[in-house]
C-alpha atoms as one frame of an Amber mdcrd trajectory, in Angstrom:
protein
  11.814 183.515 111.175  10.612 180.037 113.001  10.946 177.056 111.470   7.141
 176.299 110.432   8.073 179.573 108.281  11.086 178.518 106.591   9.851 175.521
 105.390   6.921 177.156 104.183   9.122 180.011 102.217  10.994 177.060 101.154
   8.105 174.416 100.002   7.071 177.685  98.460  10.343 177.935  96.353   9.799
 174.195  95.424   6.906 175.326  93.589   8.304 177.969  92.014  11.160 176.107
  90.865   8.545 173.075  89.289   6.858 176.017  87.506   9.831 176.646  85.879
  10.493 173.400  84.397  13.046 172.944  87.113  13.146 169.610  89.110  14.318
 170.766  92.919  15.661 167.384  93.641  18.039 166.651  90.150  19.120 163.570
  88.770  23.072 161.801  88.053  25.725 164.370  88.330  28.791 162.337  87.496
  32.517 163.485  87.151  32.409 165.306  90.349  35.748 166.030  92.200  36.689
 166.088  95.654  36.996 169.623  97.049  40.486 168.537  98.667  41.930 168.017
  95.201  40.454 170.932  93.693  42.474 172.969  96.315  45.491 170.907  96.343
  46.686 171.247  92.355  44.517 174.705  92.032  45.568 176.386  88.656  43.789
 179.389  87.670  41.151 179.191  84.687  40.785 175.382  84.875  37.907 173.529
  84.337  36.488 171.970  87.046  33.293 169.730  88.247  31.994 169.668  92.026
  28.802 168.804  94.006  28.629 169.259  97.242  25.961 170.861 100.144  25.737
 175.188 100.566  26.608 175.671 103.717  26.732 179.623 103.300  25.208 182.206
 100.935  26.027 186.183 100.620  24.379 188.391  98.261  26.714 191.441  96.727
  24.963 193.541  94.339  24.591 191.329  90.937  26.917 188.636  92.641  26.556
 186.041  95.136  29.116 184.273  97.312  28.164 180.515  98.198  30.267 178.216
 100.297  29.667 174.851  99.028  31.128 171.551 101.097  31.679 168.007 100.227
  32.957 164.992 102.753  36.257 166.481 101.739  36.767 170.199 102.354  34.706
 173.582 101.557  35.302 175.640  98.484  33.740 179.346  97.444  31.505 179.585
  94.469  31.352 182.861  92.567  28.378 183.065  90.808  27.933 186.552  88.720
  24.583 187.603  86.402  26.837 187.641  83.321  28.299 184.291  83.481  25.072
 182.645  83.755  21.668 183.055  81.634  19.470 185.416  82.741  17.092 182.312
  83.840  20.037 180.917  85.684  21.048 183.500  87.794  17.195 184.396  88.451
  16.806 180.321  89.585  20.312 181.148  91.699  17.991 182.988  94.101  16.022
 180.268  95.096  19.339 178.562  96.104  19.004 178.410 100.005  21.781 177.156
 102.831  21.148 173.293 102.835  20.282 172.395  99.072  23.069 170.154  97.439
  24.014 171.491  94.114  26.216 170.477  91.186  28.399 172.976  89.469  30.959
 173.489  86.830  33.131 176.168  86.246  36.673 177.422  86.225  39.149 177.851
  89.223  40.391 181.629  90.366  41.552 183.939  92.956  39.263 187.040  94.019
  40.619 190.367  94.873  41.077 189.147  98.452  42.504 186.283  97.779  40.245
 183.469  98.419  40.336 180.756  95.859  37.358 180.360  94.335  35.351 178.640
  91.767  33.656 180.671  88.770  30.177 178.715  87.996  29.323 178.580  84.344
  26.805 176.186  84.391  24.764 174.463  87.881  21.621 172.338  88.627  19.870
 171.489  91.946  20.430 168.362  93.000  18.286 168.511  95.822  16.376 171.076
  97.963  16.781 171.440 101.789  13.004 172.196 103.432  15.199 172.326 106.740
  17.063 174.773 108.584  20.860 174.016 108.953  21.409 174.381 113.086  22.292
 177.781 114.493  22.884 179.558 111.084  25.460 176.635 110.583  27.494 177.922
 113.824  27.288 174.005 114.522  24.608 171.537 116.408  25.425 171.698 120.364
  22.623 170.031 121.473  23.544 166.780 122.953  20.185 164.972 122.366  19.635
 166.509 119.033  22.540 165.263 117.844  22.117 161.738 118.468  19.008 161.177
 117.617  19.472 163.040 114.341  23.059 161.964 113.517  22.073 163.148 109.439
  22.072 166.884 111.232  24.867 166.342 113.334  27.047 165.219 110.768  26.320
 168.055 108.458  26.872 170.441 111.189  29.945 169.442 112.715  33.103 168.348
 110.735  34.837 166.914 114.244  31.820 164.535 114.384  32.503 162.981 110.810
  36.244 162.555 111.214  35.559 160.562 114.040  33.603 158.471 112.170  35.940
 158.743 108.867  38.583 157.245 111.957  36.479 154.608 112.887  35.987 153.454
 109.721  39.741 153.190 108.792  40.814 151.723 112.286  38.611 148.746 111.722
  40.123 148.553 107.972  43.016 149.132 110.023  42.360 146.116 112.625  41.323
 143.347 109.386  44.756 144.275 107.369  46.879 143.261 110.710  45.051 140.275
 110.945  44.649 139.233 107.289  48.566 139.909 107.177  49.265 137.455 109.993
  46.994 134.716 108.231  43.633 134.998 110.197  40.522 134.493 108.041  37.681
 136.663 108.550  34.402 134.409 109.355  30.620 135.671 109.991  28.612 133.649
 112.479  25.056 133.995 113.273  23.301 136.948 115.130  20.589 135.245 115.803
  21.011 131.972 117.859  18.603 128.893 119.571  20.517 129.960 122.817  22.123
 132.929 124.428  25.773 131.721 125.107  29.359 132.523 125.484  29.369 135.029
 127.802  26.981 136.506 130.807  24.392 138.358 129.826  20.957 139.301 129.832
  19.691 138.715 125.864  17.114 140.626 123.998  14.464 136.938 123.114  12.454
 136.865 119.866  10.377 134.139 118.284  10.918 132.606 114.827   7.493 131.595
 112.918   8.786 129.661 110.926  10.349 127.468 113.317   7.748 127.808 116.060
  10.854 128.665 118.122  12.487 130.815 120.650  15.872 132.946 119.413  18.003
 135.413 120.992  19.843 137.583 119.817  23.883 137.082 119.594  25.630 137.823
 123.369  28.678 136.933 121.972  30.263 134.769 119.103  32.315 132.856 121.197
  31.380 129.492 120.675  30.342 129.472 117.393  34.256 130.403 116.237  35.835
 127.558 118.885  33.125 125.363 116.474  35.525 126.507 113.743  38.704 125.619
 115.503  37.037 122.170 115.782  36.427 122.178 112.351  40.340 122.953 111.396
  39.904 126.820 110.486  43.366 127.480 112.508  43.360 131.206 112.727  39.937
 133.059 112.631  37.985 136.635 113.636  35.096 137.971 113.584  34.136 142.006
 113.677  30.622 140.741 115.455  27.694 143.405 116.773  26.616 141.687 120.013
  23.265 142.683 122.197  22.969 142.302 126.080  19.576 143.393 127.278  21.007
 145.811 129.918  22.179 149.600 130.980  23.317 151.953 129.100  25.813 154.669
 130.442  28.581 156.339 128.529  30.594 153.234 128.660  27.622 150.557 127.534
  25.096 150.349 124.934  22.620 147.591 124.241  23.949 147.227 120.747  27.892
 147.269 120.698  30.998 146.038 118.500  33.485 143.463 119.421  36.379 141.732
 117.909  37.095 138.241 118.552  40.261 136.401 117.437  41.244 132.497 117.689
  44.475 130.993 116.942  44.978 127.698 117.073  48.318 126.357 119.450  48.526
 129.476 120.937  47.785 130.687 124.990  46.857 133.859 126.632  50.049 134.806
 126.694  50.413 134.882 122.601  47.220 136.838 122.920  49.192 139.716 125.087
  51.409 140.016 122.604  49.159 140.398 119.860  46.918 143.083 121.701  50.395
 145.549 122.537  51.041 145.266 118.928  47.828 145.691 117.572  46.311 148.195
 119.625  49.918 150.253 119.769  49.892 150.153 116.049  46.745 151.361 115.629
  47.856 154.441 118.080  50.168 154.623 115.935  48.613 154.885 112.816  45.456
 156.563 113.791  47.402 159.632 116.000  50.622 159.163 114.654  52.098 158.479
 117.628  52.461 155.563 120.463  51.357 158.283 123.341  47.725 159.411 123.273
  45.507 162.653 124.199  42.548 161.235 125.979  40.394 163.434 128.519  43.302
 165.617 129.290  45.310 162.594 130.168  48.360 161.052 128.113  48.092 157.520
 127.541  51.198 155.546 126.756  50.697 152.675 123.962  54.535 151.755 123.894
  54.945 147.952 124.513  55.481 146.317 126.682  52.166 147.160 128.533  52.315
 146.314 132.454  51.140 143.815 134.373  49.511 143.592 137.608  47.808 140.078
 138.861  44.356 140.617 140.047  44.498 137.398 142.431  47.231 139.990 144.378
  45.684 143.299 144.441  42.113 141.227 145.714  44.108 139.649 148.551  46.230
 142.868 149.593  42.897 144.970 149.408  40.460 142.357 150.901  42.520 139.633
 152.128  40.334 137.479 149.794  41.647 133.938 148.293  40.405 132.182 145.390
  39.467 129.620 147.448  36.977 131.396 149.936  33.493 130.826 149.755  30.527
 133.230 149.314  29.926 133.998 152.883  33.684 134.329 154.204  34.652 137.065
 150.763  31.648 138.434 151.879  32.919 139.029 155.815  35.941 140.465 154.038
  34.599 142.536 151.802  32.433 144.171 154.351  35.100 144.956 157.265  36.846
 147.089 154.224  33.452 148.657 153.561  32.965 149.492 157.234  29.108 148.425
 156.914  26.623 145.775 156.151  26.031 144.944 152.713  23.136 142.511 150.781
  22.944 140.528 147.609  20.164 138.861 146.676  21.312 135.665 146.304  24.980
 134.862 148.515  27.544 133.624 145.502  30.594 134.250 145.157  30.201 136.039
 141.534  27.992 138.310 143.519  30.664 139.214 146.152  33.333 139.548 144.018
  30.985 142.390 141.875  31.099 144.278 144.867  35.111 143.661 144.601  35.226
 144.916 141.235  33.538 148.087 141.763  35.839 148.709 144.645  38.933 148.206
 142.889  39.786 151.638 141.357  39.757 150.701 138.294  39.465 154.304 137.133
  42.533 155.128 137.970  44.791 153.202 135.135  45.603 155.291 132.704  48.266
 153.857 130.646  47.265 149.778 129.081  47.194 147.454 131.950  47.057 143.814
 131.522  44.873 142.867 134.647  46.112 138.799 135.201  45.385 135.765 137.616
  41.642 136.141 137.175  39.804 133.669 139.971  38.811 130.588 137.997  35.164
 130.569 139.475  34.750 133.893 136.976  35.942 132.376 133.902  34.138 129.222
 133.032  35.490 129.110 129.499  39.066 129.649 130.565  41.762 126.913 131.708
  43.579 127.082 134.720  47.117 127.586 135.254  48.734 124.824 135.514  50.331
 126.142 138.856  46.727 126.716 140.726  43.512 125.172 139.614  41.900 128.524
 141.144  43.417 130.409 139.169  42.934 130.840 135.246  44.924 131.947 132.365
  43.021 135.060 131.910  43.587 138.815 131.324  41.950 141.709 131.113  43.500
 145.077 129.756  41.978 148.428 131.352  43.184 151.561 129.580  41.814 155.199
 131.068  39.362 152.999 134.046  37.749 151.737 130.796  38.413 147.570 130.086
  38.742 147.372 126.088  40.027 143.664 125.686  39.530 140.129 127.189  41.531
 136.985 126.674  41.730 133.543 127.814  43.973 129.915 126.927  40.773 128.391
 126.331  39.045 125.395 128.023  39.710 122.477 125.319  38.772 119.736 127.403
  35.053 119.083 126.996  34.443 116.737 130.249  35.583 119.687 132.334  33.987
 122.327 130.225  30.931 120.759 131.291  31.488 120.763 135.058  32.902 124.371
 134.962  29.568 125.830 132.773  27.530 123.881 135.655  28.969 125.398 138.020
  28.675 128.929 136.495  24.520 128.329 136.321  24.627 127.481 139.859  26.835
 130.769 140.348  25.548 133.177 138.087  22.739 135.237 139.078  22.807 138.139
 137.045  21.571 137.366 133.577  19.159 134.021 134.570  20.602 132.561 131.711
  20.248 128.859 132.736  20.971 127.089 129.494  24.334 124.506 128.574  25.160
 124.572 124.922  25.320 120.932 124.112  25.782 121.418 120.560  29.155 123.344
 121.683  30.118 120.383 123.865  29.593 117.692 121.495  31.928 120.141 119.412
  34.639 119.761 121.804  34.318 116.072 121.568  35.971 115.791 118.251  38.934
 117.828 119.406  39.310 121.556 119.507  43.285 121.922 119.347  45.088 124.144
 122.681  43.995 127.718 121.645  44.085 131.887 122.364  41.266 133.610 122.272
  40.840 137.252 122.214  37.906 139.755 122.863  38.114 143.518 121.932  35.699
 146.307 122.472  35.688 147.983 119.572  33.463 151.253 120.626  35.465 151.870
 123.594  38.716 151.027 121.538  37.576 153.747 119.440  36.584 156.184 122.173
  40.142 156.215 123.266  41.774 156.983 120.097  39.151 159.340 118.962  39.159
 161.346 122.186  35.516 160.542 122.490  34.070 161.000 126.416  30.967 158.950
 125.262  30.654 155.536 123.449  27.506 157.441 121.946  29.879 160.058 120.145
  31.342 157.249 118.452  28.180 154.778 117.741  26.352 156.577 114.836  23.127
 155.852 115.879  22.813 155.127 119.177  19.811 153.346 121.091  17.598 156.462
 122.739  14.778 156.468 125.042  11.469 157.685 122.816  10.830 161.169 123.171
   7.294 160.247 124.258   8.789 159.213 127.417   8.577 161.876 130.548  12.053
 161.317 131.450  14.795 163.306 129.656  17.234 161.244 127.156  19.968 162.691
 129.269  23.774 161.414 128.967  23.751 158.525 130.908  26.103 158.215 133.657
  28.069 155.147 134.989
């Protein structure tokens, strides 16, 4: 039967069902219990309540056979012409795969076995005009499934326990830092400028105002504002927007943590990723070592630690303090051909580094270190090299997840460094200073850590998710008008 029909036989039923006196989409149903319990203390002949969606129905002489799920488990309903009045059971037949019902009845065990609820009494708490994916054999469609996440959901249980995971790994992520005395802060989404971190930002106008917004890149100056203010220890679990690609690693719309503690460095900030992240392995998988991709990822601490300063000048023969055009003579007699930007900065050559790097092949948490100062404006140096900044990076499976600095208290040379990154930064044309921030700085921001954690691709890892869309619930997708297909993005 095509669709078009089945809704039609089913709108059909609706109809039926009003004529009856019967409303198809119910009302409060309270007192119902969770399927898992049920199951777990099952004792024949009691009474129980449940509601929950049919996800099967068979049809035995003067009997039917229903499976009926709810976000905990699956259970069989039994549902026999002398148990129910002969309008009930005659209403039962209208009862299609999809509708959510409530039911109450007594717990037993069939001749084969199968435990199983006898219904006594029902009502239809809402009927499905839509047919469940391949006869409920689960929704394989990969476009289908993201753009309707409702059907996707209902069809496949792996799909919700990822989501049931995310869900308690973030609970998981504010209990470790509530415990250590970090207060949980909200700062705005929508901002006067696009700051804190490169990128391109989705702009907007406010009426009211008569003024240009943007939405949030990133939090991070709005929590240093806090530091200045004398909230010591403070995170935020922040949706951020860049205006840019999407692949199965990025999405326009995307969760980060940040974290700020007050007297701390980078180096406090290693420690608290290996123990947060490895508990969370931990807790989430129930072990430190982790099935990702068909690889095993180790979470044990200590993580390693490789400088990137190193690995750029035993690759490229590249120093910190090259400029533009001399990285860029390096970079190309590795390459073995010519190679353009379109404007010659050294930000620009050392992309071309990055993507070189092999990144892809870490596989067990790698703090990246020694990060050239000239790429982190925000950060301060080490005291050892001024081209050099107390920075990491941690790369897990190819994939970075976290991002940490000893941040830049001093507000003279925060200006001359976020100068300098205009003048170098040609990706985003984001061409504004933050004066507000500075004038912050001016009343003292106290020596701090600062911490940065992808939370989608934190979540991919520990989820065994390929896709940062199989763990976003709704993710951003091309309109279907559009000619080209809303394919899985590639890096």
């Amino acid at each position: 039967m095509e669709i078009d029909e089945i809704k039609n036989v089913r709108l059909e039923k609706i109809d039926g069902l009003k004529g009856k006196g019967v409303n198809p989409y119910g009302h409060r149903f309270p007192g119902a219990m969770a399927v898992v319990d049920i199951l777990s203390d099952f004792v024949e002949e009691k009474e129980v309540v449940v509601a929950g969606r049919i996800t099967a129905n068979r049809k035995h002489g003067k009997v039917y056979f229903m499976d009926l799920q709810d976000k905990s488990g699956k259970i069989q309903l039994f549902i026999k012409a002398n148990n129910l009045s002969e309008e009930q059971f005659e209403i039962v037949k209208q009862i299609d795969i999809g509708d959510i019902v409530g039911i109450k009845g007594h717990l037993f065990v069939t001749k084969t076995g199968q435990q199983s609820v006898r219904v006594l009494d029902y009502v239809i708490l809402s009927k499905s005009l839509q047919c469940l994916p391949e006869k409920w054999h689960g929704l394989k469609d990969v476009e289908i499934r993201y753009r309707q996440r409702y059907v996707d959901l209902i069809a496949n249980q792996e799909v919700r326990d990822v989501f049931i995971k995310r869900s308690r790994i973030v609970k998981l992520i504010r209990e470790f830092l509530d415990s250590r005395g970090f207060l949980e802060v909200e700062t705005p989404i929508l901002q006067p400028l696009a700051g804190g971190a490169r990128g391109k930002p989705f702009a907007s106008k406010h009426n009211a105002y008569d003024m240009d917004v943007f939405l949030r890149i990133a939090p991070e100056l709005y929590l240093k504002r806090l530091l200045v203010g004398g909230l010591e220890r403070v995170y935020e679990m922040n949706r951020n927007f860049r205006n840019e690609g999407v692949s199965t690693r990025h999405n326009p719309e995307f969760t980060m943590l940040e974290v700020y503690q007050a007297y701390a460095n980078y180096e406090d900030m290693m420690q608290l990723t290996e123990n947060l992240v490895s508990h969370l392995a931990l807790e989430i998988t129930g072990s430190s070592k982790v099935a990702y991709q068909g690889k095993e990822i180790d979470f044990s601490t200590p993580w390693e630690r490789r400088s990137f300063a190193k690995i750029v000048k035993d690759k490229f023969d590249i120093d910190p303090g090259d400029d533009a055009a001399v990285m860029m003579e390096k970079v190309q007699k590795v390459k073995g051909h010519s190679l353009k930007v379109d404007k010659m900065t050294k930000s620009a050559v050392m992309n071309i580094v990055e993507d070189m790097l092999e990144e892809d092949a870490i596989v067990n948490p790698v703090f990246l270190t020694d990060y050239f100062t000239f790429l982190c404006p925000l950060a301060k140096t080490s005291p050892d090299n001024p081209l050099i900044s107390q920075r990491f990076e941690v790369f897990v499976s190819g994939m970075e997840i976290a991002n940490a600095y000893t941040e830049l208290n001093d507000p003279q040379e925060q200006r001359k460094r976020l100068v300098e990154d205009l003048e170098d930064d040609v990706e985003t044309g984001n061409r504004c200073i933050d004066e507000d921030f500075l004038n912050a700085l001016e009343y003292g921001m106290p020596p701090a850590g600062g911490l940065g954690v992808g939370i989608d691709r934190l979540v991919m890892v520990l989820t065994n998710a390929a896709s940062i869309r199989d763990v976003i619930l709704f993710p951003l997708m091309r309109p279907i008008a559009s000619k080209k297909q809303d394919e899985e993005p590639k890096e």
